[in-house]
N, CA, C and O atoms as a DFTB+ gen file, in Angstrom:
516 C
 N C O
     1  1      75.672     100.879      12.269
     2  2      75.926     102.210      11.758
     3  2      76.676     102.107      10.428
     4  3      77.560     101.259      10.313
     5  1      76.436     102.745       9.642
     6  2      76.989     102.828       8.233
     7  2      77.901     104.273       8.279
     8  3      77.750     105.434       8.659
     9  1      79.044     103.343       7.577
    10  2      79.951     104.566       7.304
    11  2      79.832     104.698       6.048
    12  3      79.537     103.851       5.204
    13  1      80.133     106.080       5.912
    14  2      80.473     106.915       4.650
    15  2      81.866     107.402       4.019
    16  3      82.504     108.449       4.129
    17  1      82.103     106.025       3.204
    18  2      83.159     105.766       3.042
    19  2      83.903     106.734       2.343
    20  3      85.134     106.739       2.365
    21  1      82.941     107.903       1.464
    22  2      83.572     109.475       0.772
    23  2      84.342     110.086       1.924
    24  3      85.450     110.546       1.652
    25  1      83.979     110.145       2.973
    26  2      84.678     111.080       4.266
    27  2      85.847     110.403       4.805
    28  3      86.943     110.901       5.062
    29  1      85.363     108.889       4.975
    30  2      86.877     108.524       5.546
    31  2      87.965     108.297       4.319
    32  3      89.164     108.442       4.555
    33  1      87.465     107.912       2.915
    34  2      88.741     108.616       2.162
    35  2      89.164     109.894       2.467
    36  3      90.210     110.208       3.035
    37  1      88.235     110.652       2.032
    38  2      88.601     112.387       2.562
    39  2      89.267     112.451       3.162
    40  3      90.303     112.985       2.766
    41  1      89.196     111.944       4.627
    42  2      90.092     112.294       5.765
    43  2      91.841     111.836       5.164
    44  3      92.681     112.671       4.829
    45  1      92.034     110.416       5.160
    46  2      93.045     110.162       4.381
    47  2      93.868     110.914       3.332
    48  3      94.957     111.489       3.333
    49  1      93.170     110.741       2.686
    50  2      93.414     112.538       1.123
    51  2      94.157     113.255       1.924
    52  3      95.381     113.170       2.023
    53  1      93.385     114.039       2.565
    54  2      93.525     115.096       3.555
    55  2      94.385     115.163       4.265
    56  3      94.673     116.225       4.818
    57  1      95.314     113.588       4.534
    58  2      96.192     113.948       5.409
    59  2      97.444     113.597       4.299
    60  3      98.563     114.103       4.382
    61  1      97.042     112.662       3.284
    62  2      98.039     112.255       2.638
    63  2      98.561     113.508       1.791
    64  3      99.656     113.591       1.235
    65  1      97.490     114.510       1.815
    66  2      98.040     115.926       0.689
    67  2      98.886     116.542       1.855
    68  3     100.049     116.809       1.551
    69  1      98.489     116.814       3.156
    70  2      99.028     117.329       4.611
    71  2     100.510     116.958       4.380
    72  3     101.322     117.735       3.877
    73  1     100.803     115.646       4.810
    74  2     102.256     114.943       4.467
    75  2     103.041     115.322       3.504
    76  3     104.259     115.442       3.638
    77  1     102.350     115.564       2.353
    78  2     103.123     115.592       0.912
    79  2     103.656     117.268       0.922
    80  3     104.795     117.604       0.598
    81  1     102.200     118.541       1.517
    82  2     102.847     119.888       1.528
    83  2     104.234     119.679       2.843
    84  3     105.401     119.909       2.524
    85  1     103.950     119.335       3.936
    86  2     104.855     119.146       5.105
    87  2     106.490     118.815       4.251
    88  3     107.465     119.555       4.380
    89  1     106.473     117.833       3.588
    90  2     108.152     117.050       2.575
    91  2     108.324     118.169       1.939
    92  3     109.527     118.417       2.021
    93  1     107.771     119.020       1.324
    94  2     108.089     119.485       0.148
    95  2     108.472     120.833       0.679
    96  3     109.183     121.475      -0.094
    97  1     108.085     121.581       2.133
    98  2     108.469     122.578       3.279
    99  2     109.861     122.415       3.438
   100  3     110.777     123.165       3.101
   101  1     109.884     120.909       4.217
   102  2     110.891     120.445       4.419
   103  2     112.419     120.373       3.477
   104  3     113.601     120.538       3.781
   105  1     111.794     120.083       2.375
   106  2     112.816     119.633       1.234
   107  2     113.826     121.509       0.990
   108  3     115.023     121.777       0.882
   109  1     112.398     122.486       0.996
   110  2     113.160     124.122       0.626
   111  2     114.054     124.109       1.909
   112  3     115.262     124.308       1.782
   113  1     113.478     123.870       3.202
   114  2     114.092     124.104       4.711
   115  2     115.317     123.153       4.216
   116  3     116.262     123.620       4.853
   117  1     115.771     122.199       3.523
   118  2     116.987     121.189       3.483
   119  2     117.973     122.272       2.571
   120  3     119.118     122.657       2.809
   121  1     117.093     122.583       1.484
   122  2     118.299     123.532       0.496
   123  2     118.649     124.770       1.047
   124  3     119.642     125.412       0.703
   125  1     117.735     125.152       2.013
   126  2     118.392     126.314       2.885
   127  2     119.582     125.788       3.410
   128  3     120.686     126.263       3.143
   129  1     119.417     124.931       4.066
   130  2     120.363     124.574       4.995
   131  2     121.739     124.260       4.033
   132  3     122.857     124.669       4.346
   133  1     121.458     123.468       2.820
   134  2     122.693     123.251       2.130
   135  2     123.084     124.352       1.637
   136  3     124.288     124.316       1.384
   137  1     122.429     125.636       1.306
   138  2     123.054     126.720       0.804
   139  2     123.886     127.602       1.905
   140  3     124.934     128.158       1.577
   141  1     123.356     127.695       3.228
   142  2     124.197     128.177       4.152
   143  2     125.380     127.474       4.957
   144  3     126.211     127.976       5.714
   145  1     125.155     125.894       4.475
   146  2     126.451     125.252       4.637
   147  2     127.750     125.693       3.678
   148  3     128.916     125.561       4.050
   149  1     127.419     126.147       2.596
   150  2     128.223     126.118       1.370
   151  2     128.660     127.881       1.687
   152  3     129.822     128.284       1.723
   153  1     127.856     128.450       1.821
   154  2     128.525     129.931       2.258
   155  2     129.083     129.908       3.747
   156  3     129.992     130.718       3.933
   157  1     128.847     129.413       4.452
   158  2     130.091     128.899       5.679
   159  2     131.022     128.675       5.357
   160  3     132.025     129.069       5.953
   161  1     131.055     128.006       4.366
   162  2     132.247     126.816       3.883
   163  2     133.611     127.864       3.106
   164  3     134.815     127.615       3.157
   165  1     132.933     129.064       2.411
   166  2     133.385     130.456       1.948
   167  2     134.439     131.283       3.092
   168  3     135.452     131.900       2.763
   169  1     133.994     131.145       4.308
   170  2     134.723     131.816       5.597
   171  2     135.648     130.615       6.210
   172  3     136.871     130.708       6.307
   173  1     135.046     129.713       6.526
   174  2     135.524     128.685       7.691
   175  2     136.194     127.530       6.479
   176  3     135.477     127.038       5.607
   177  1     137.436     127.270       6.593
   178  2     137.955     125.934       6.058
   179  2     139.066     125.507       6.723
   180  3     140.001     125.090       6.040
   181  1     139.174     125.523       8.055
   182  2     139.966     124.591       8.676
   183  2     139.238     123.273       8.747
   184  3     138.033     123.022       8.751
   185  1     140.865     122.094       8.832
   186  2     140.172     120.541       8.784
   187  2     139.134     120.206      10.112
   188  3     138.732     119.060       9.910
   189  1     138.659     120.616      11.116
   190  2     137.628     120.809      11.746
   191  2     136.615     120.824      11.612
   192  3     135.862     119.890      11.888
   193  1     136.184     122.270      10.983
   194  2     135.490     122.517      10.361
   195  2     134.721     121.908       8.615
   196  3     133.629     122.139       8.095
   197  1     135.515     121.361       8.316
   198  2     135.465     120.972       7.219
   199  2     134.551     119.779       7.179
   200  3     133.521     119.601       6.529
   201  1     135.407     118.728       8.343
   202  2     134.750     117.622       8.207
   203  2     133.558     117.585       9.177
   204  3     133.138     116.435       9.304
   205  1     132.689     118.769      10.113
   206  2     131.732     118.931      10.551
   207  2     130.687     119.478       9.108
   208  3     129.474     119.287       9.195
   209  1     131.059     119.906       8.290
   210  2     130.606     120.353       6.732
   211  2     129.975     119.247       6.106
   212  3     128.820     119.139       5.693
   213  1     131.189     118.212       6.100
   214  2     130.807     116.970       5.400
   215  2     130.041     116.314       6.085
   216  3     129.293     115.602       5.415
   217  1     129.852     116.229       7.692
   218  2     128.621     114.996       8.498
   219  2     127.732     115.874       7.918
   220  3     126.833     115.368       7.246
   221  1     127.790     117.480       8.056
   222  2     125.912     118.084       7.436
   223  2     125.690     117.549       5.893
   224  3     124.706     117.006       5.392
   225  1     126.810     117.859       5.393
   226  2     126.084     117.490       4.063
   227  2     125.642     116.336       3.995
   228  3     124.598     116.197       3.359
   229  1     126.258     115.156       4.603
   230  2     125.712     113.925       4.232
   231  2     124.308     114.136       4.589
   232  3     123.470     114.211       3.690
   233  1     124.017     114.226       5.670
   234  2     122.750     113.955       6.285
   235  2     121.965     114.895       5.872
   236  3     120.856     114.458       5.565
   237  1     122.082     115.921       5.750
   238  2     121.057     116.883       4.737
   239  2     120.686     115.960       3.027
   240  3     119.659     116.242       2.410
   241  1     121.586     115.006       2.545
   242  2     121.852     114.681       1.743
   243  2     120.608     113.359       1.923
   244  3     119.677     113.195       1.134
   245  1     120.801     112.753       2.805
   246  2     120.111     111.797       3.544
   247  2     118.709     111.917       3.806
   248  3     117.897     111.018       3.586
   249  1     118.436     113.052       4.283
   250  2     117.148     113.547       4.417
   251  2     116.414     113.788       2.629
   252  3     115.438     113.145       2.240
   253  1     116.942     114.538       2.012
   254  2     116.908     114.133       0.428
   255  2     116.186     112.968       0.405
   256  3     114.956     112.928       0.370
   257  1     116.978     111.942       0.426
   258  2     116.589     110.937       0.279
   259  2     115.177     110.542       0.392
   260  3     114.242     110.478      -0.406
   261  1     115.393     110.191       2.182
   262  2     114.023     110.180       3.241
   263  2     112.701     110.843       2.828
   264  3     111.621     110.433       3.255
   265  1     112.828     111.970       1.909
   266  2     111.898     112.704       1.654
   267  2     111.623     111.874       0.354
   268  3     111.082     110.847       0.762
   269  1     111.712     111.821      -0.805
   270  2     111.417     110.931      -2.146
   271  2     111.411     109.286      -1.082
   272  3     110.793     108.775      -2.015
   273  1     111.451     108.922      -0.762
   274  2     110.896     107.717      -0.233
   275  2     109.592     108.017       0.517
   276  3     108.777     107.183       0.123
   277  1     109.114     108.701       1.277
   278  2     108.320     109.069       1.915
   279  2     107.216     109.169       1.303
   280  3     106.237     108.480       1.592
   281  1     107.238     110.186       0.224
   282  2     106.864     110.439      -1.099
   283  2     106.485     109.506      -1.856
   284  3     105.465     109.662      -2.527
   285  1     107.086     108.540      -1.907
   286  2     106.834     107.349      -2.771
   287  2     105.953     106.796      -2.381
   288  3     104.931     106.556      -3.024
   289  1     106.232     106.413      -0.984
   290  2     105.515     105.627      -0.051
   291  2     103.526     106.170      -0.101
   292  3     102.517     105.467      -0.035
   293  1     103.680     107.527      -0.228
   294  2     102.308     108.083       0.542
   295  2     101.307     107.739      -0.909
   296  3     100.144     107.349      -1.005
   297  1     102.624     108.172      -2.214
   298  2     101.158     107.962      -3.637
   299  2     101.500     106.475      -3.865
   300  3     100.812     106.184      -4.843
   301  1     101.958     105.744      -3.620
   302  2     101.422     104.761      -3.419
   303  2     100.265     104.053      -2.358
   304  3      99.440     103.195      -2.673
   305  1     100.409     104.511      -1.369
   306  2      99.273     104.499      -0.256
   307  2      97.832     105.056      -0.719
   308  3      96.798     104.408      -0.556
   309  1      97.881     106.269      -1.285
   310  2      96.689     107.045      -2.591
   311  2      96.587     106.408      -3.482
   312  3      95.685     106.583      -4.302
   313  1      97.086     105.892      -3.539
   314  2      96.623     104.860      -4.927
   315  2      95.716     103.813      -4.797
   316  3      94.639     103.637      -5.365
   317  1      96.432     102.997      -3.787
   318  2      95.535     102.052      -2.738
   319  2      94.504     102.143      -2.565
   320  3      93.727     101.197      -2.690
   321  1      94.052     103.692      -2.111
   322  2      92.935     104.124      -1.202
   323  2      91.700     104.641      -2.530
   324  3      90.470     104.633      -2.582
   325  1      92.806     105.063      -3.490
   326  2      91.835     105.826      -4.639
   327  2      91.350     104.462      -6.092
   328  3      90.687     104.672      -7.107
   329  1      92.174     102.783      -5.496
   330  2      91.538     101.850      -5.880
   331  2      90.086     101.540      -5.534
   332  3      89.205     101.247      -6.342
   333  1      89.956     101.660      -4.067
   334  2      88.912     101.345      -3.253
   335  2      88.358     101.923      -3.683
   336  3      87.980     101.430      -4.746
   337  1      87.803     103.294      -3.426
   338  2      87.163     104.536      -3.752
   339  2      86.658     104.116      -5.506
   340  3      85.465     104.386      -5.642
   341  1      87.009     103.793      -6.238
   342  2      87.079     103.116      -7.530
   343  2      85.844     101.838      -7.463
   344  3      84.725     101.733      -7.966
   345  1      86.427     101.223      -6.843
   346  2      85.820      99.633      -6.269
   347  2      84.247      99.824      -5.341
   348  3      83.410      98.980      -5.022
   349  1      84.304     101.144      -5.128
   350  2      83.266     101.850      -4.351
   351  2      83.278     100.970      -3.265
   352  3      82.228     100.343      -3.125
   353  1      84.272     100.718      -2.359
   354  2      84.069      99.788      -1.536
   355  2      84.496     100.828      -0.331
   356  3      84.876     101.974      -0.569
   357  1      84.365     100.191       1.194
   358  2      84.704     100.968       2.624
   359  2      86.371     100.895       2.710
   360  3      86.624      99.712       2.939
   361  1      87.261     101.437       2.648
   362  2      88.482     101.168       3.204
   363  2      88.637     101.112       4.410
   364  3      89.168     101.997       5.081
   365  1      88.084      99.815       4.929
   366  2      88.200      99.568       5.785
   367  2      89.491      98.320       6.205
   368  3      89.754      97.955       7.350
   369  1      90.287      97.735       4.682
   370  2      90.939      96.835       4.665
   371  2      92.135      96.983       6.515
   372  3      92.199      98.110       7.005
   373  1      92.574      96.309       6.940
   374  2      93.384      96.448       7.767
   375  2      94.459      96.840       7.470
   376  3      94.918      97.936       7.790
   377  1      95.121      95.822       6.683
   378  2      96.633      95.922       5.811
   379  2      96.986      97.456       5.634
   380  3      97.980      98.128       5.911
   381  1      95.492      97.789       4.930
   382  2      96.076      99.333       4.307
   383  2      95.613     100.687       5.525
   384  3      95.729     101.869       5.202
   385  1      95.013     100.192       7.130
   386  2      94.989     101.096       7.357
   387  2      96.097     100.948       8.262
   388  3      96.299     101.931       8.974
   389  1      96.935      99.872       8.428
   390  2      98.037      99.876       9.495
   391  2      98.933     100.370       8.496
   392  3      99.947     100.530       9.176
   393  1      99.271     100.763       7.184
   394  2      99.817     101.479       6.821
   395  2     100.093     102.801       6.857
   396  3     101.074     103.545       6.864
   397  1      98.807     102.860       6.881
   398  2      98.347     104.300       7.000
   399  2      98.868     104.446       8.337
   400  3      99.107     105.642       8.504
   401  1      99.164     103.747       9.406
   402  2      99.355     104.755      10.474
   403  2     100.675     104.168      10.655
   404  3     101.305     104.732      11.550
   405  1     101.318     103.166      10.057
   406  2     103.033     103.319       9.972
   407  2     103.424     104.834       9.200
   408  3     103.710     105.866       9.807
   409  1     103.361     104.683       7.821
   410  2     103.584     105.773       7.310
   411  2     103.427     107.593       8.286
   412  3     104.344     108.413       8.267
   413  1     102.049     107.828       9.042
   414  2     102.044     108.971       9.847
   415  2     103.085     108.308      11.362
   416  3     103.536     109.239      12.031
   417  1     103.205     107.854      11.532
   418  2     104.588     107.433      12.346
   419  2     105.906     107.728      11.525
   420  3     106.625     108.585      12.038
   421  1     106.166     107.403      10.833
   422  2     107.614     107.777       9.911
   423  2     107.406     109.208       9.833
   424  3     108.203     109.956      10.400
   425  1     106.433     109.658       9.200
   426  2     106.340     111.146       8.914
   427  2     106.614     111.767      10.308
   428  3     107.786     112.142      10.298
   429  1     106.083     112.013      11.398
   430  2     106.251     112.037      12.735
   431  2     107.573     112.180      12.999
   432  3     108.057     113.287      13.238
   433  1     108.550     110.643      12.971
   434  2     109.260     110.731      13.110
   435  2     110.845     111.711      12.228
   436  3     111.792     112.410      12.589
   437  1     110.390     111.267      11.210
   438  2     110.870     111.990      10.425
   439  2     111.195     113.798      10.412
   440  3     112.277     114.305      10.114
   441  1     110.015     114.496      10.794
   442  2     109.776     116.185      10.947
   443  2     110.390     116.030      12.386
   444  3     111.315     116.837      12.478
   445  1     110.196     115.118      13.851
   446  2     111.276     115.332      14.527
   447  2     112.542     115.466      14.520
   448  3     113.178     116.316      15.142
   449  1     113.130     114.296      13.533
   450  2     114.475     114.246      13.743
   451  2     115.335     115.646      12.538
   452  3     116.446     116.173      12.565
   453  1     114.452     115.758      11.859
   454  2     114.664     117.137      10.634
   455  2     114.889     118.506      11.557
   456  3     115.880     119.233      11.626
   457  1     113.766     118.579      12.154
   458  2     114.035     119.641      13.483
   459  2     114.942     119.559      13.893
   460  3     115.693     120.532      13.838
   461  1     115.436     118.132      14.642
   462  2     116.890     117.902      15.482
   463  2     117.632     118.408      14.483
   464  3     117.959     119.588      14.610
   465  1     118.032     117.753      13.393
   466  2     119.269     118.303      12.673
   467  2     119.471     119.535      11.949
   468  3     120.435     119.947      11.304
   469  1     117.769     120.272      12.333
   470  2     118.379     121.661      11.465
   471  2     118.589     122.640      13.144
   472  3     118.929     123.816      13.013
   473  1     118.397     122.156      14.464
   474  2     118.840     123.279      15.451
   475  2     120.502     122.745      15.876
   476  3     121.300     123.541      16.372
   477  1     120.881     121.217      15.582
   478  2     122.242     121.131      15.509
   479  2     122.495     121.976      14.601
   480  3     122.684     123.118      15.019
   481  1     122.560     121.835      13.593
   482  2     122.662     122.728      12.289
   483  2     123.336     124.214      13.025
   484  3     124.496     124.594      13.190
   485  1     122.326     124.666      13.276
   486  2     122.224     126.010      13.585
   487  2     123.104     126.536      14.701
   488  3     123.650     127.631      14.840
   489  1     123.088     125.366      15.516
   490  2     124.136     125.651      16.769
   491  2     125.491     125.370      16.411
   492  3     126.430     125.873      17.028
   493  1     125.637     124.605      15.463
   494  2     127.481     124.739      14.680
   495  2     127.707     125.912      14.292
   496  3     128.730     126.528      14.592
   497  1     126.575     126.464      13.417
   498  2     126.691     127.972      13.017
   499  2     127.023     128.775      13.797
   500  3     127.987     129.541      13.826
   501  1     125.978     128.556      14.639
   502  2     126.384     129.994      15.785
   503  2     127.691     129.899      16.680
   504  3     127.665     130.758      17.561
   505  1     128.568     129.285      16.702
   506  2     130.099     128.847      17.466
   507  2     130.801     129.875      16.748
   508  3     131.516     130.749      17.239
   509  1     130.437     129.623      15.144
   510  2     131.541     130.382      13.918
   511  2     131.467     131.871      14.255
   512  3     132.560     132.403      14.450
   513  1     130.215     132.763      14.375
   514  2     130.126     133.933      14.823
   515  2     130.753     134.640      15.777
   516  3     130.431     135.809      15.990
């Protein structure tokens, strides 16, 4: 059987553009979160409170990060894929498709643990009320 190697790039594309809108959701959902840390921060400034301020910011800060690495990671992975596609060849290499499914593992993991820290998030908030 012959594959058609336009579609299974496609599919890839397709998920690698998927990933890239998902970070960039994520990244507004992070500055939310840092902007309603910072207007908390307006009401609430006991040392308690304060230094529960500073673990969010870091890690909101962190996630920053996580996201431009991620990012990095995926157009470089498109690049890879849009060599082949170039080369008119099958990407079928291994190397680059066990990437491909490390990378949707990180991403995975990643939108879980973002979730986790924006309903902690939210449940510090709601104590202050």
């Amino acid at each position: 059987m012959i594959k058609d190697h336009s579609s299974i790039s496609g599919q890839y594309r397709h998920e690698h553009l998927t990933w890239l809108r998902i970070l960039d959701f994520i990244r507004q959902e992070n500055a939310m979160l840092k902007t309603r840390l910072s207007q908390a921060l307006d009401y609430k400034t006991d040392q308690d409170f304060l230094n529960i301020a500073e673990h969010f910011q870091n890690r909101f800060v962190l996630k920053d990060d996580c996201i431009d690495e991620l990012k990095r990671d995926i157009k470089l992975l498109e690049r890879s894929f849009e060599r082949i596609a170039l080369e008119n060849k099958i990407p079928d290499d291994a190397d680059l498709k066990a990437m491909h499914i490390k990378l949707r593992n990180e991403m995975e993991a990643f939108e879980l643990s973002f979730i986790q820290l924006k309903n902690q998030f939210n449940r510090h908030l709601a104590t202050l009320a």
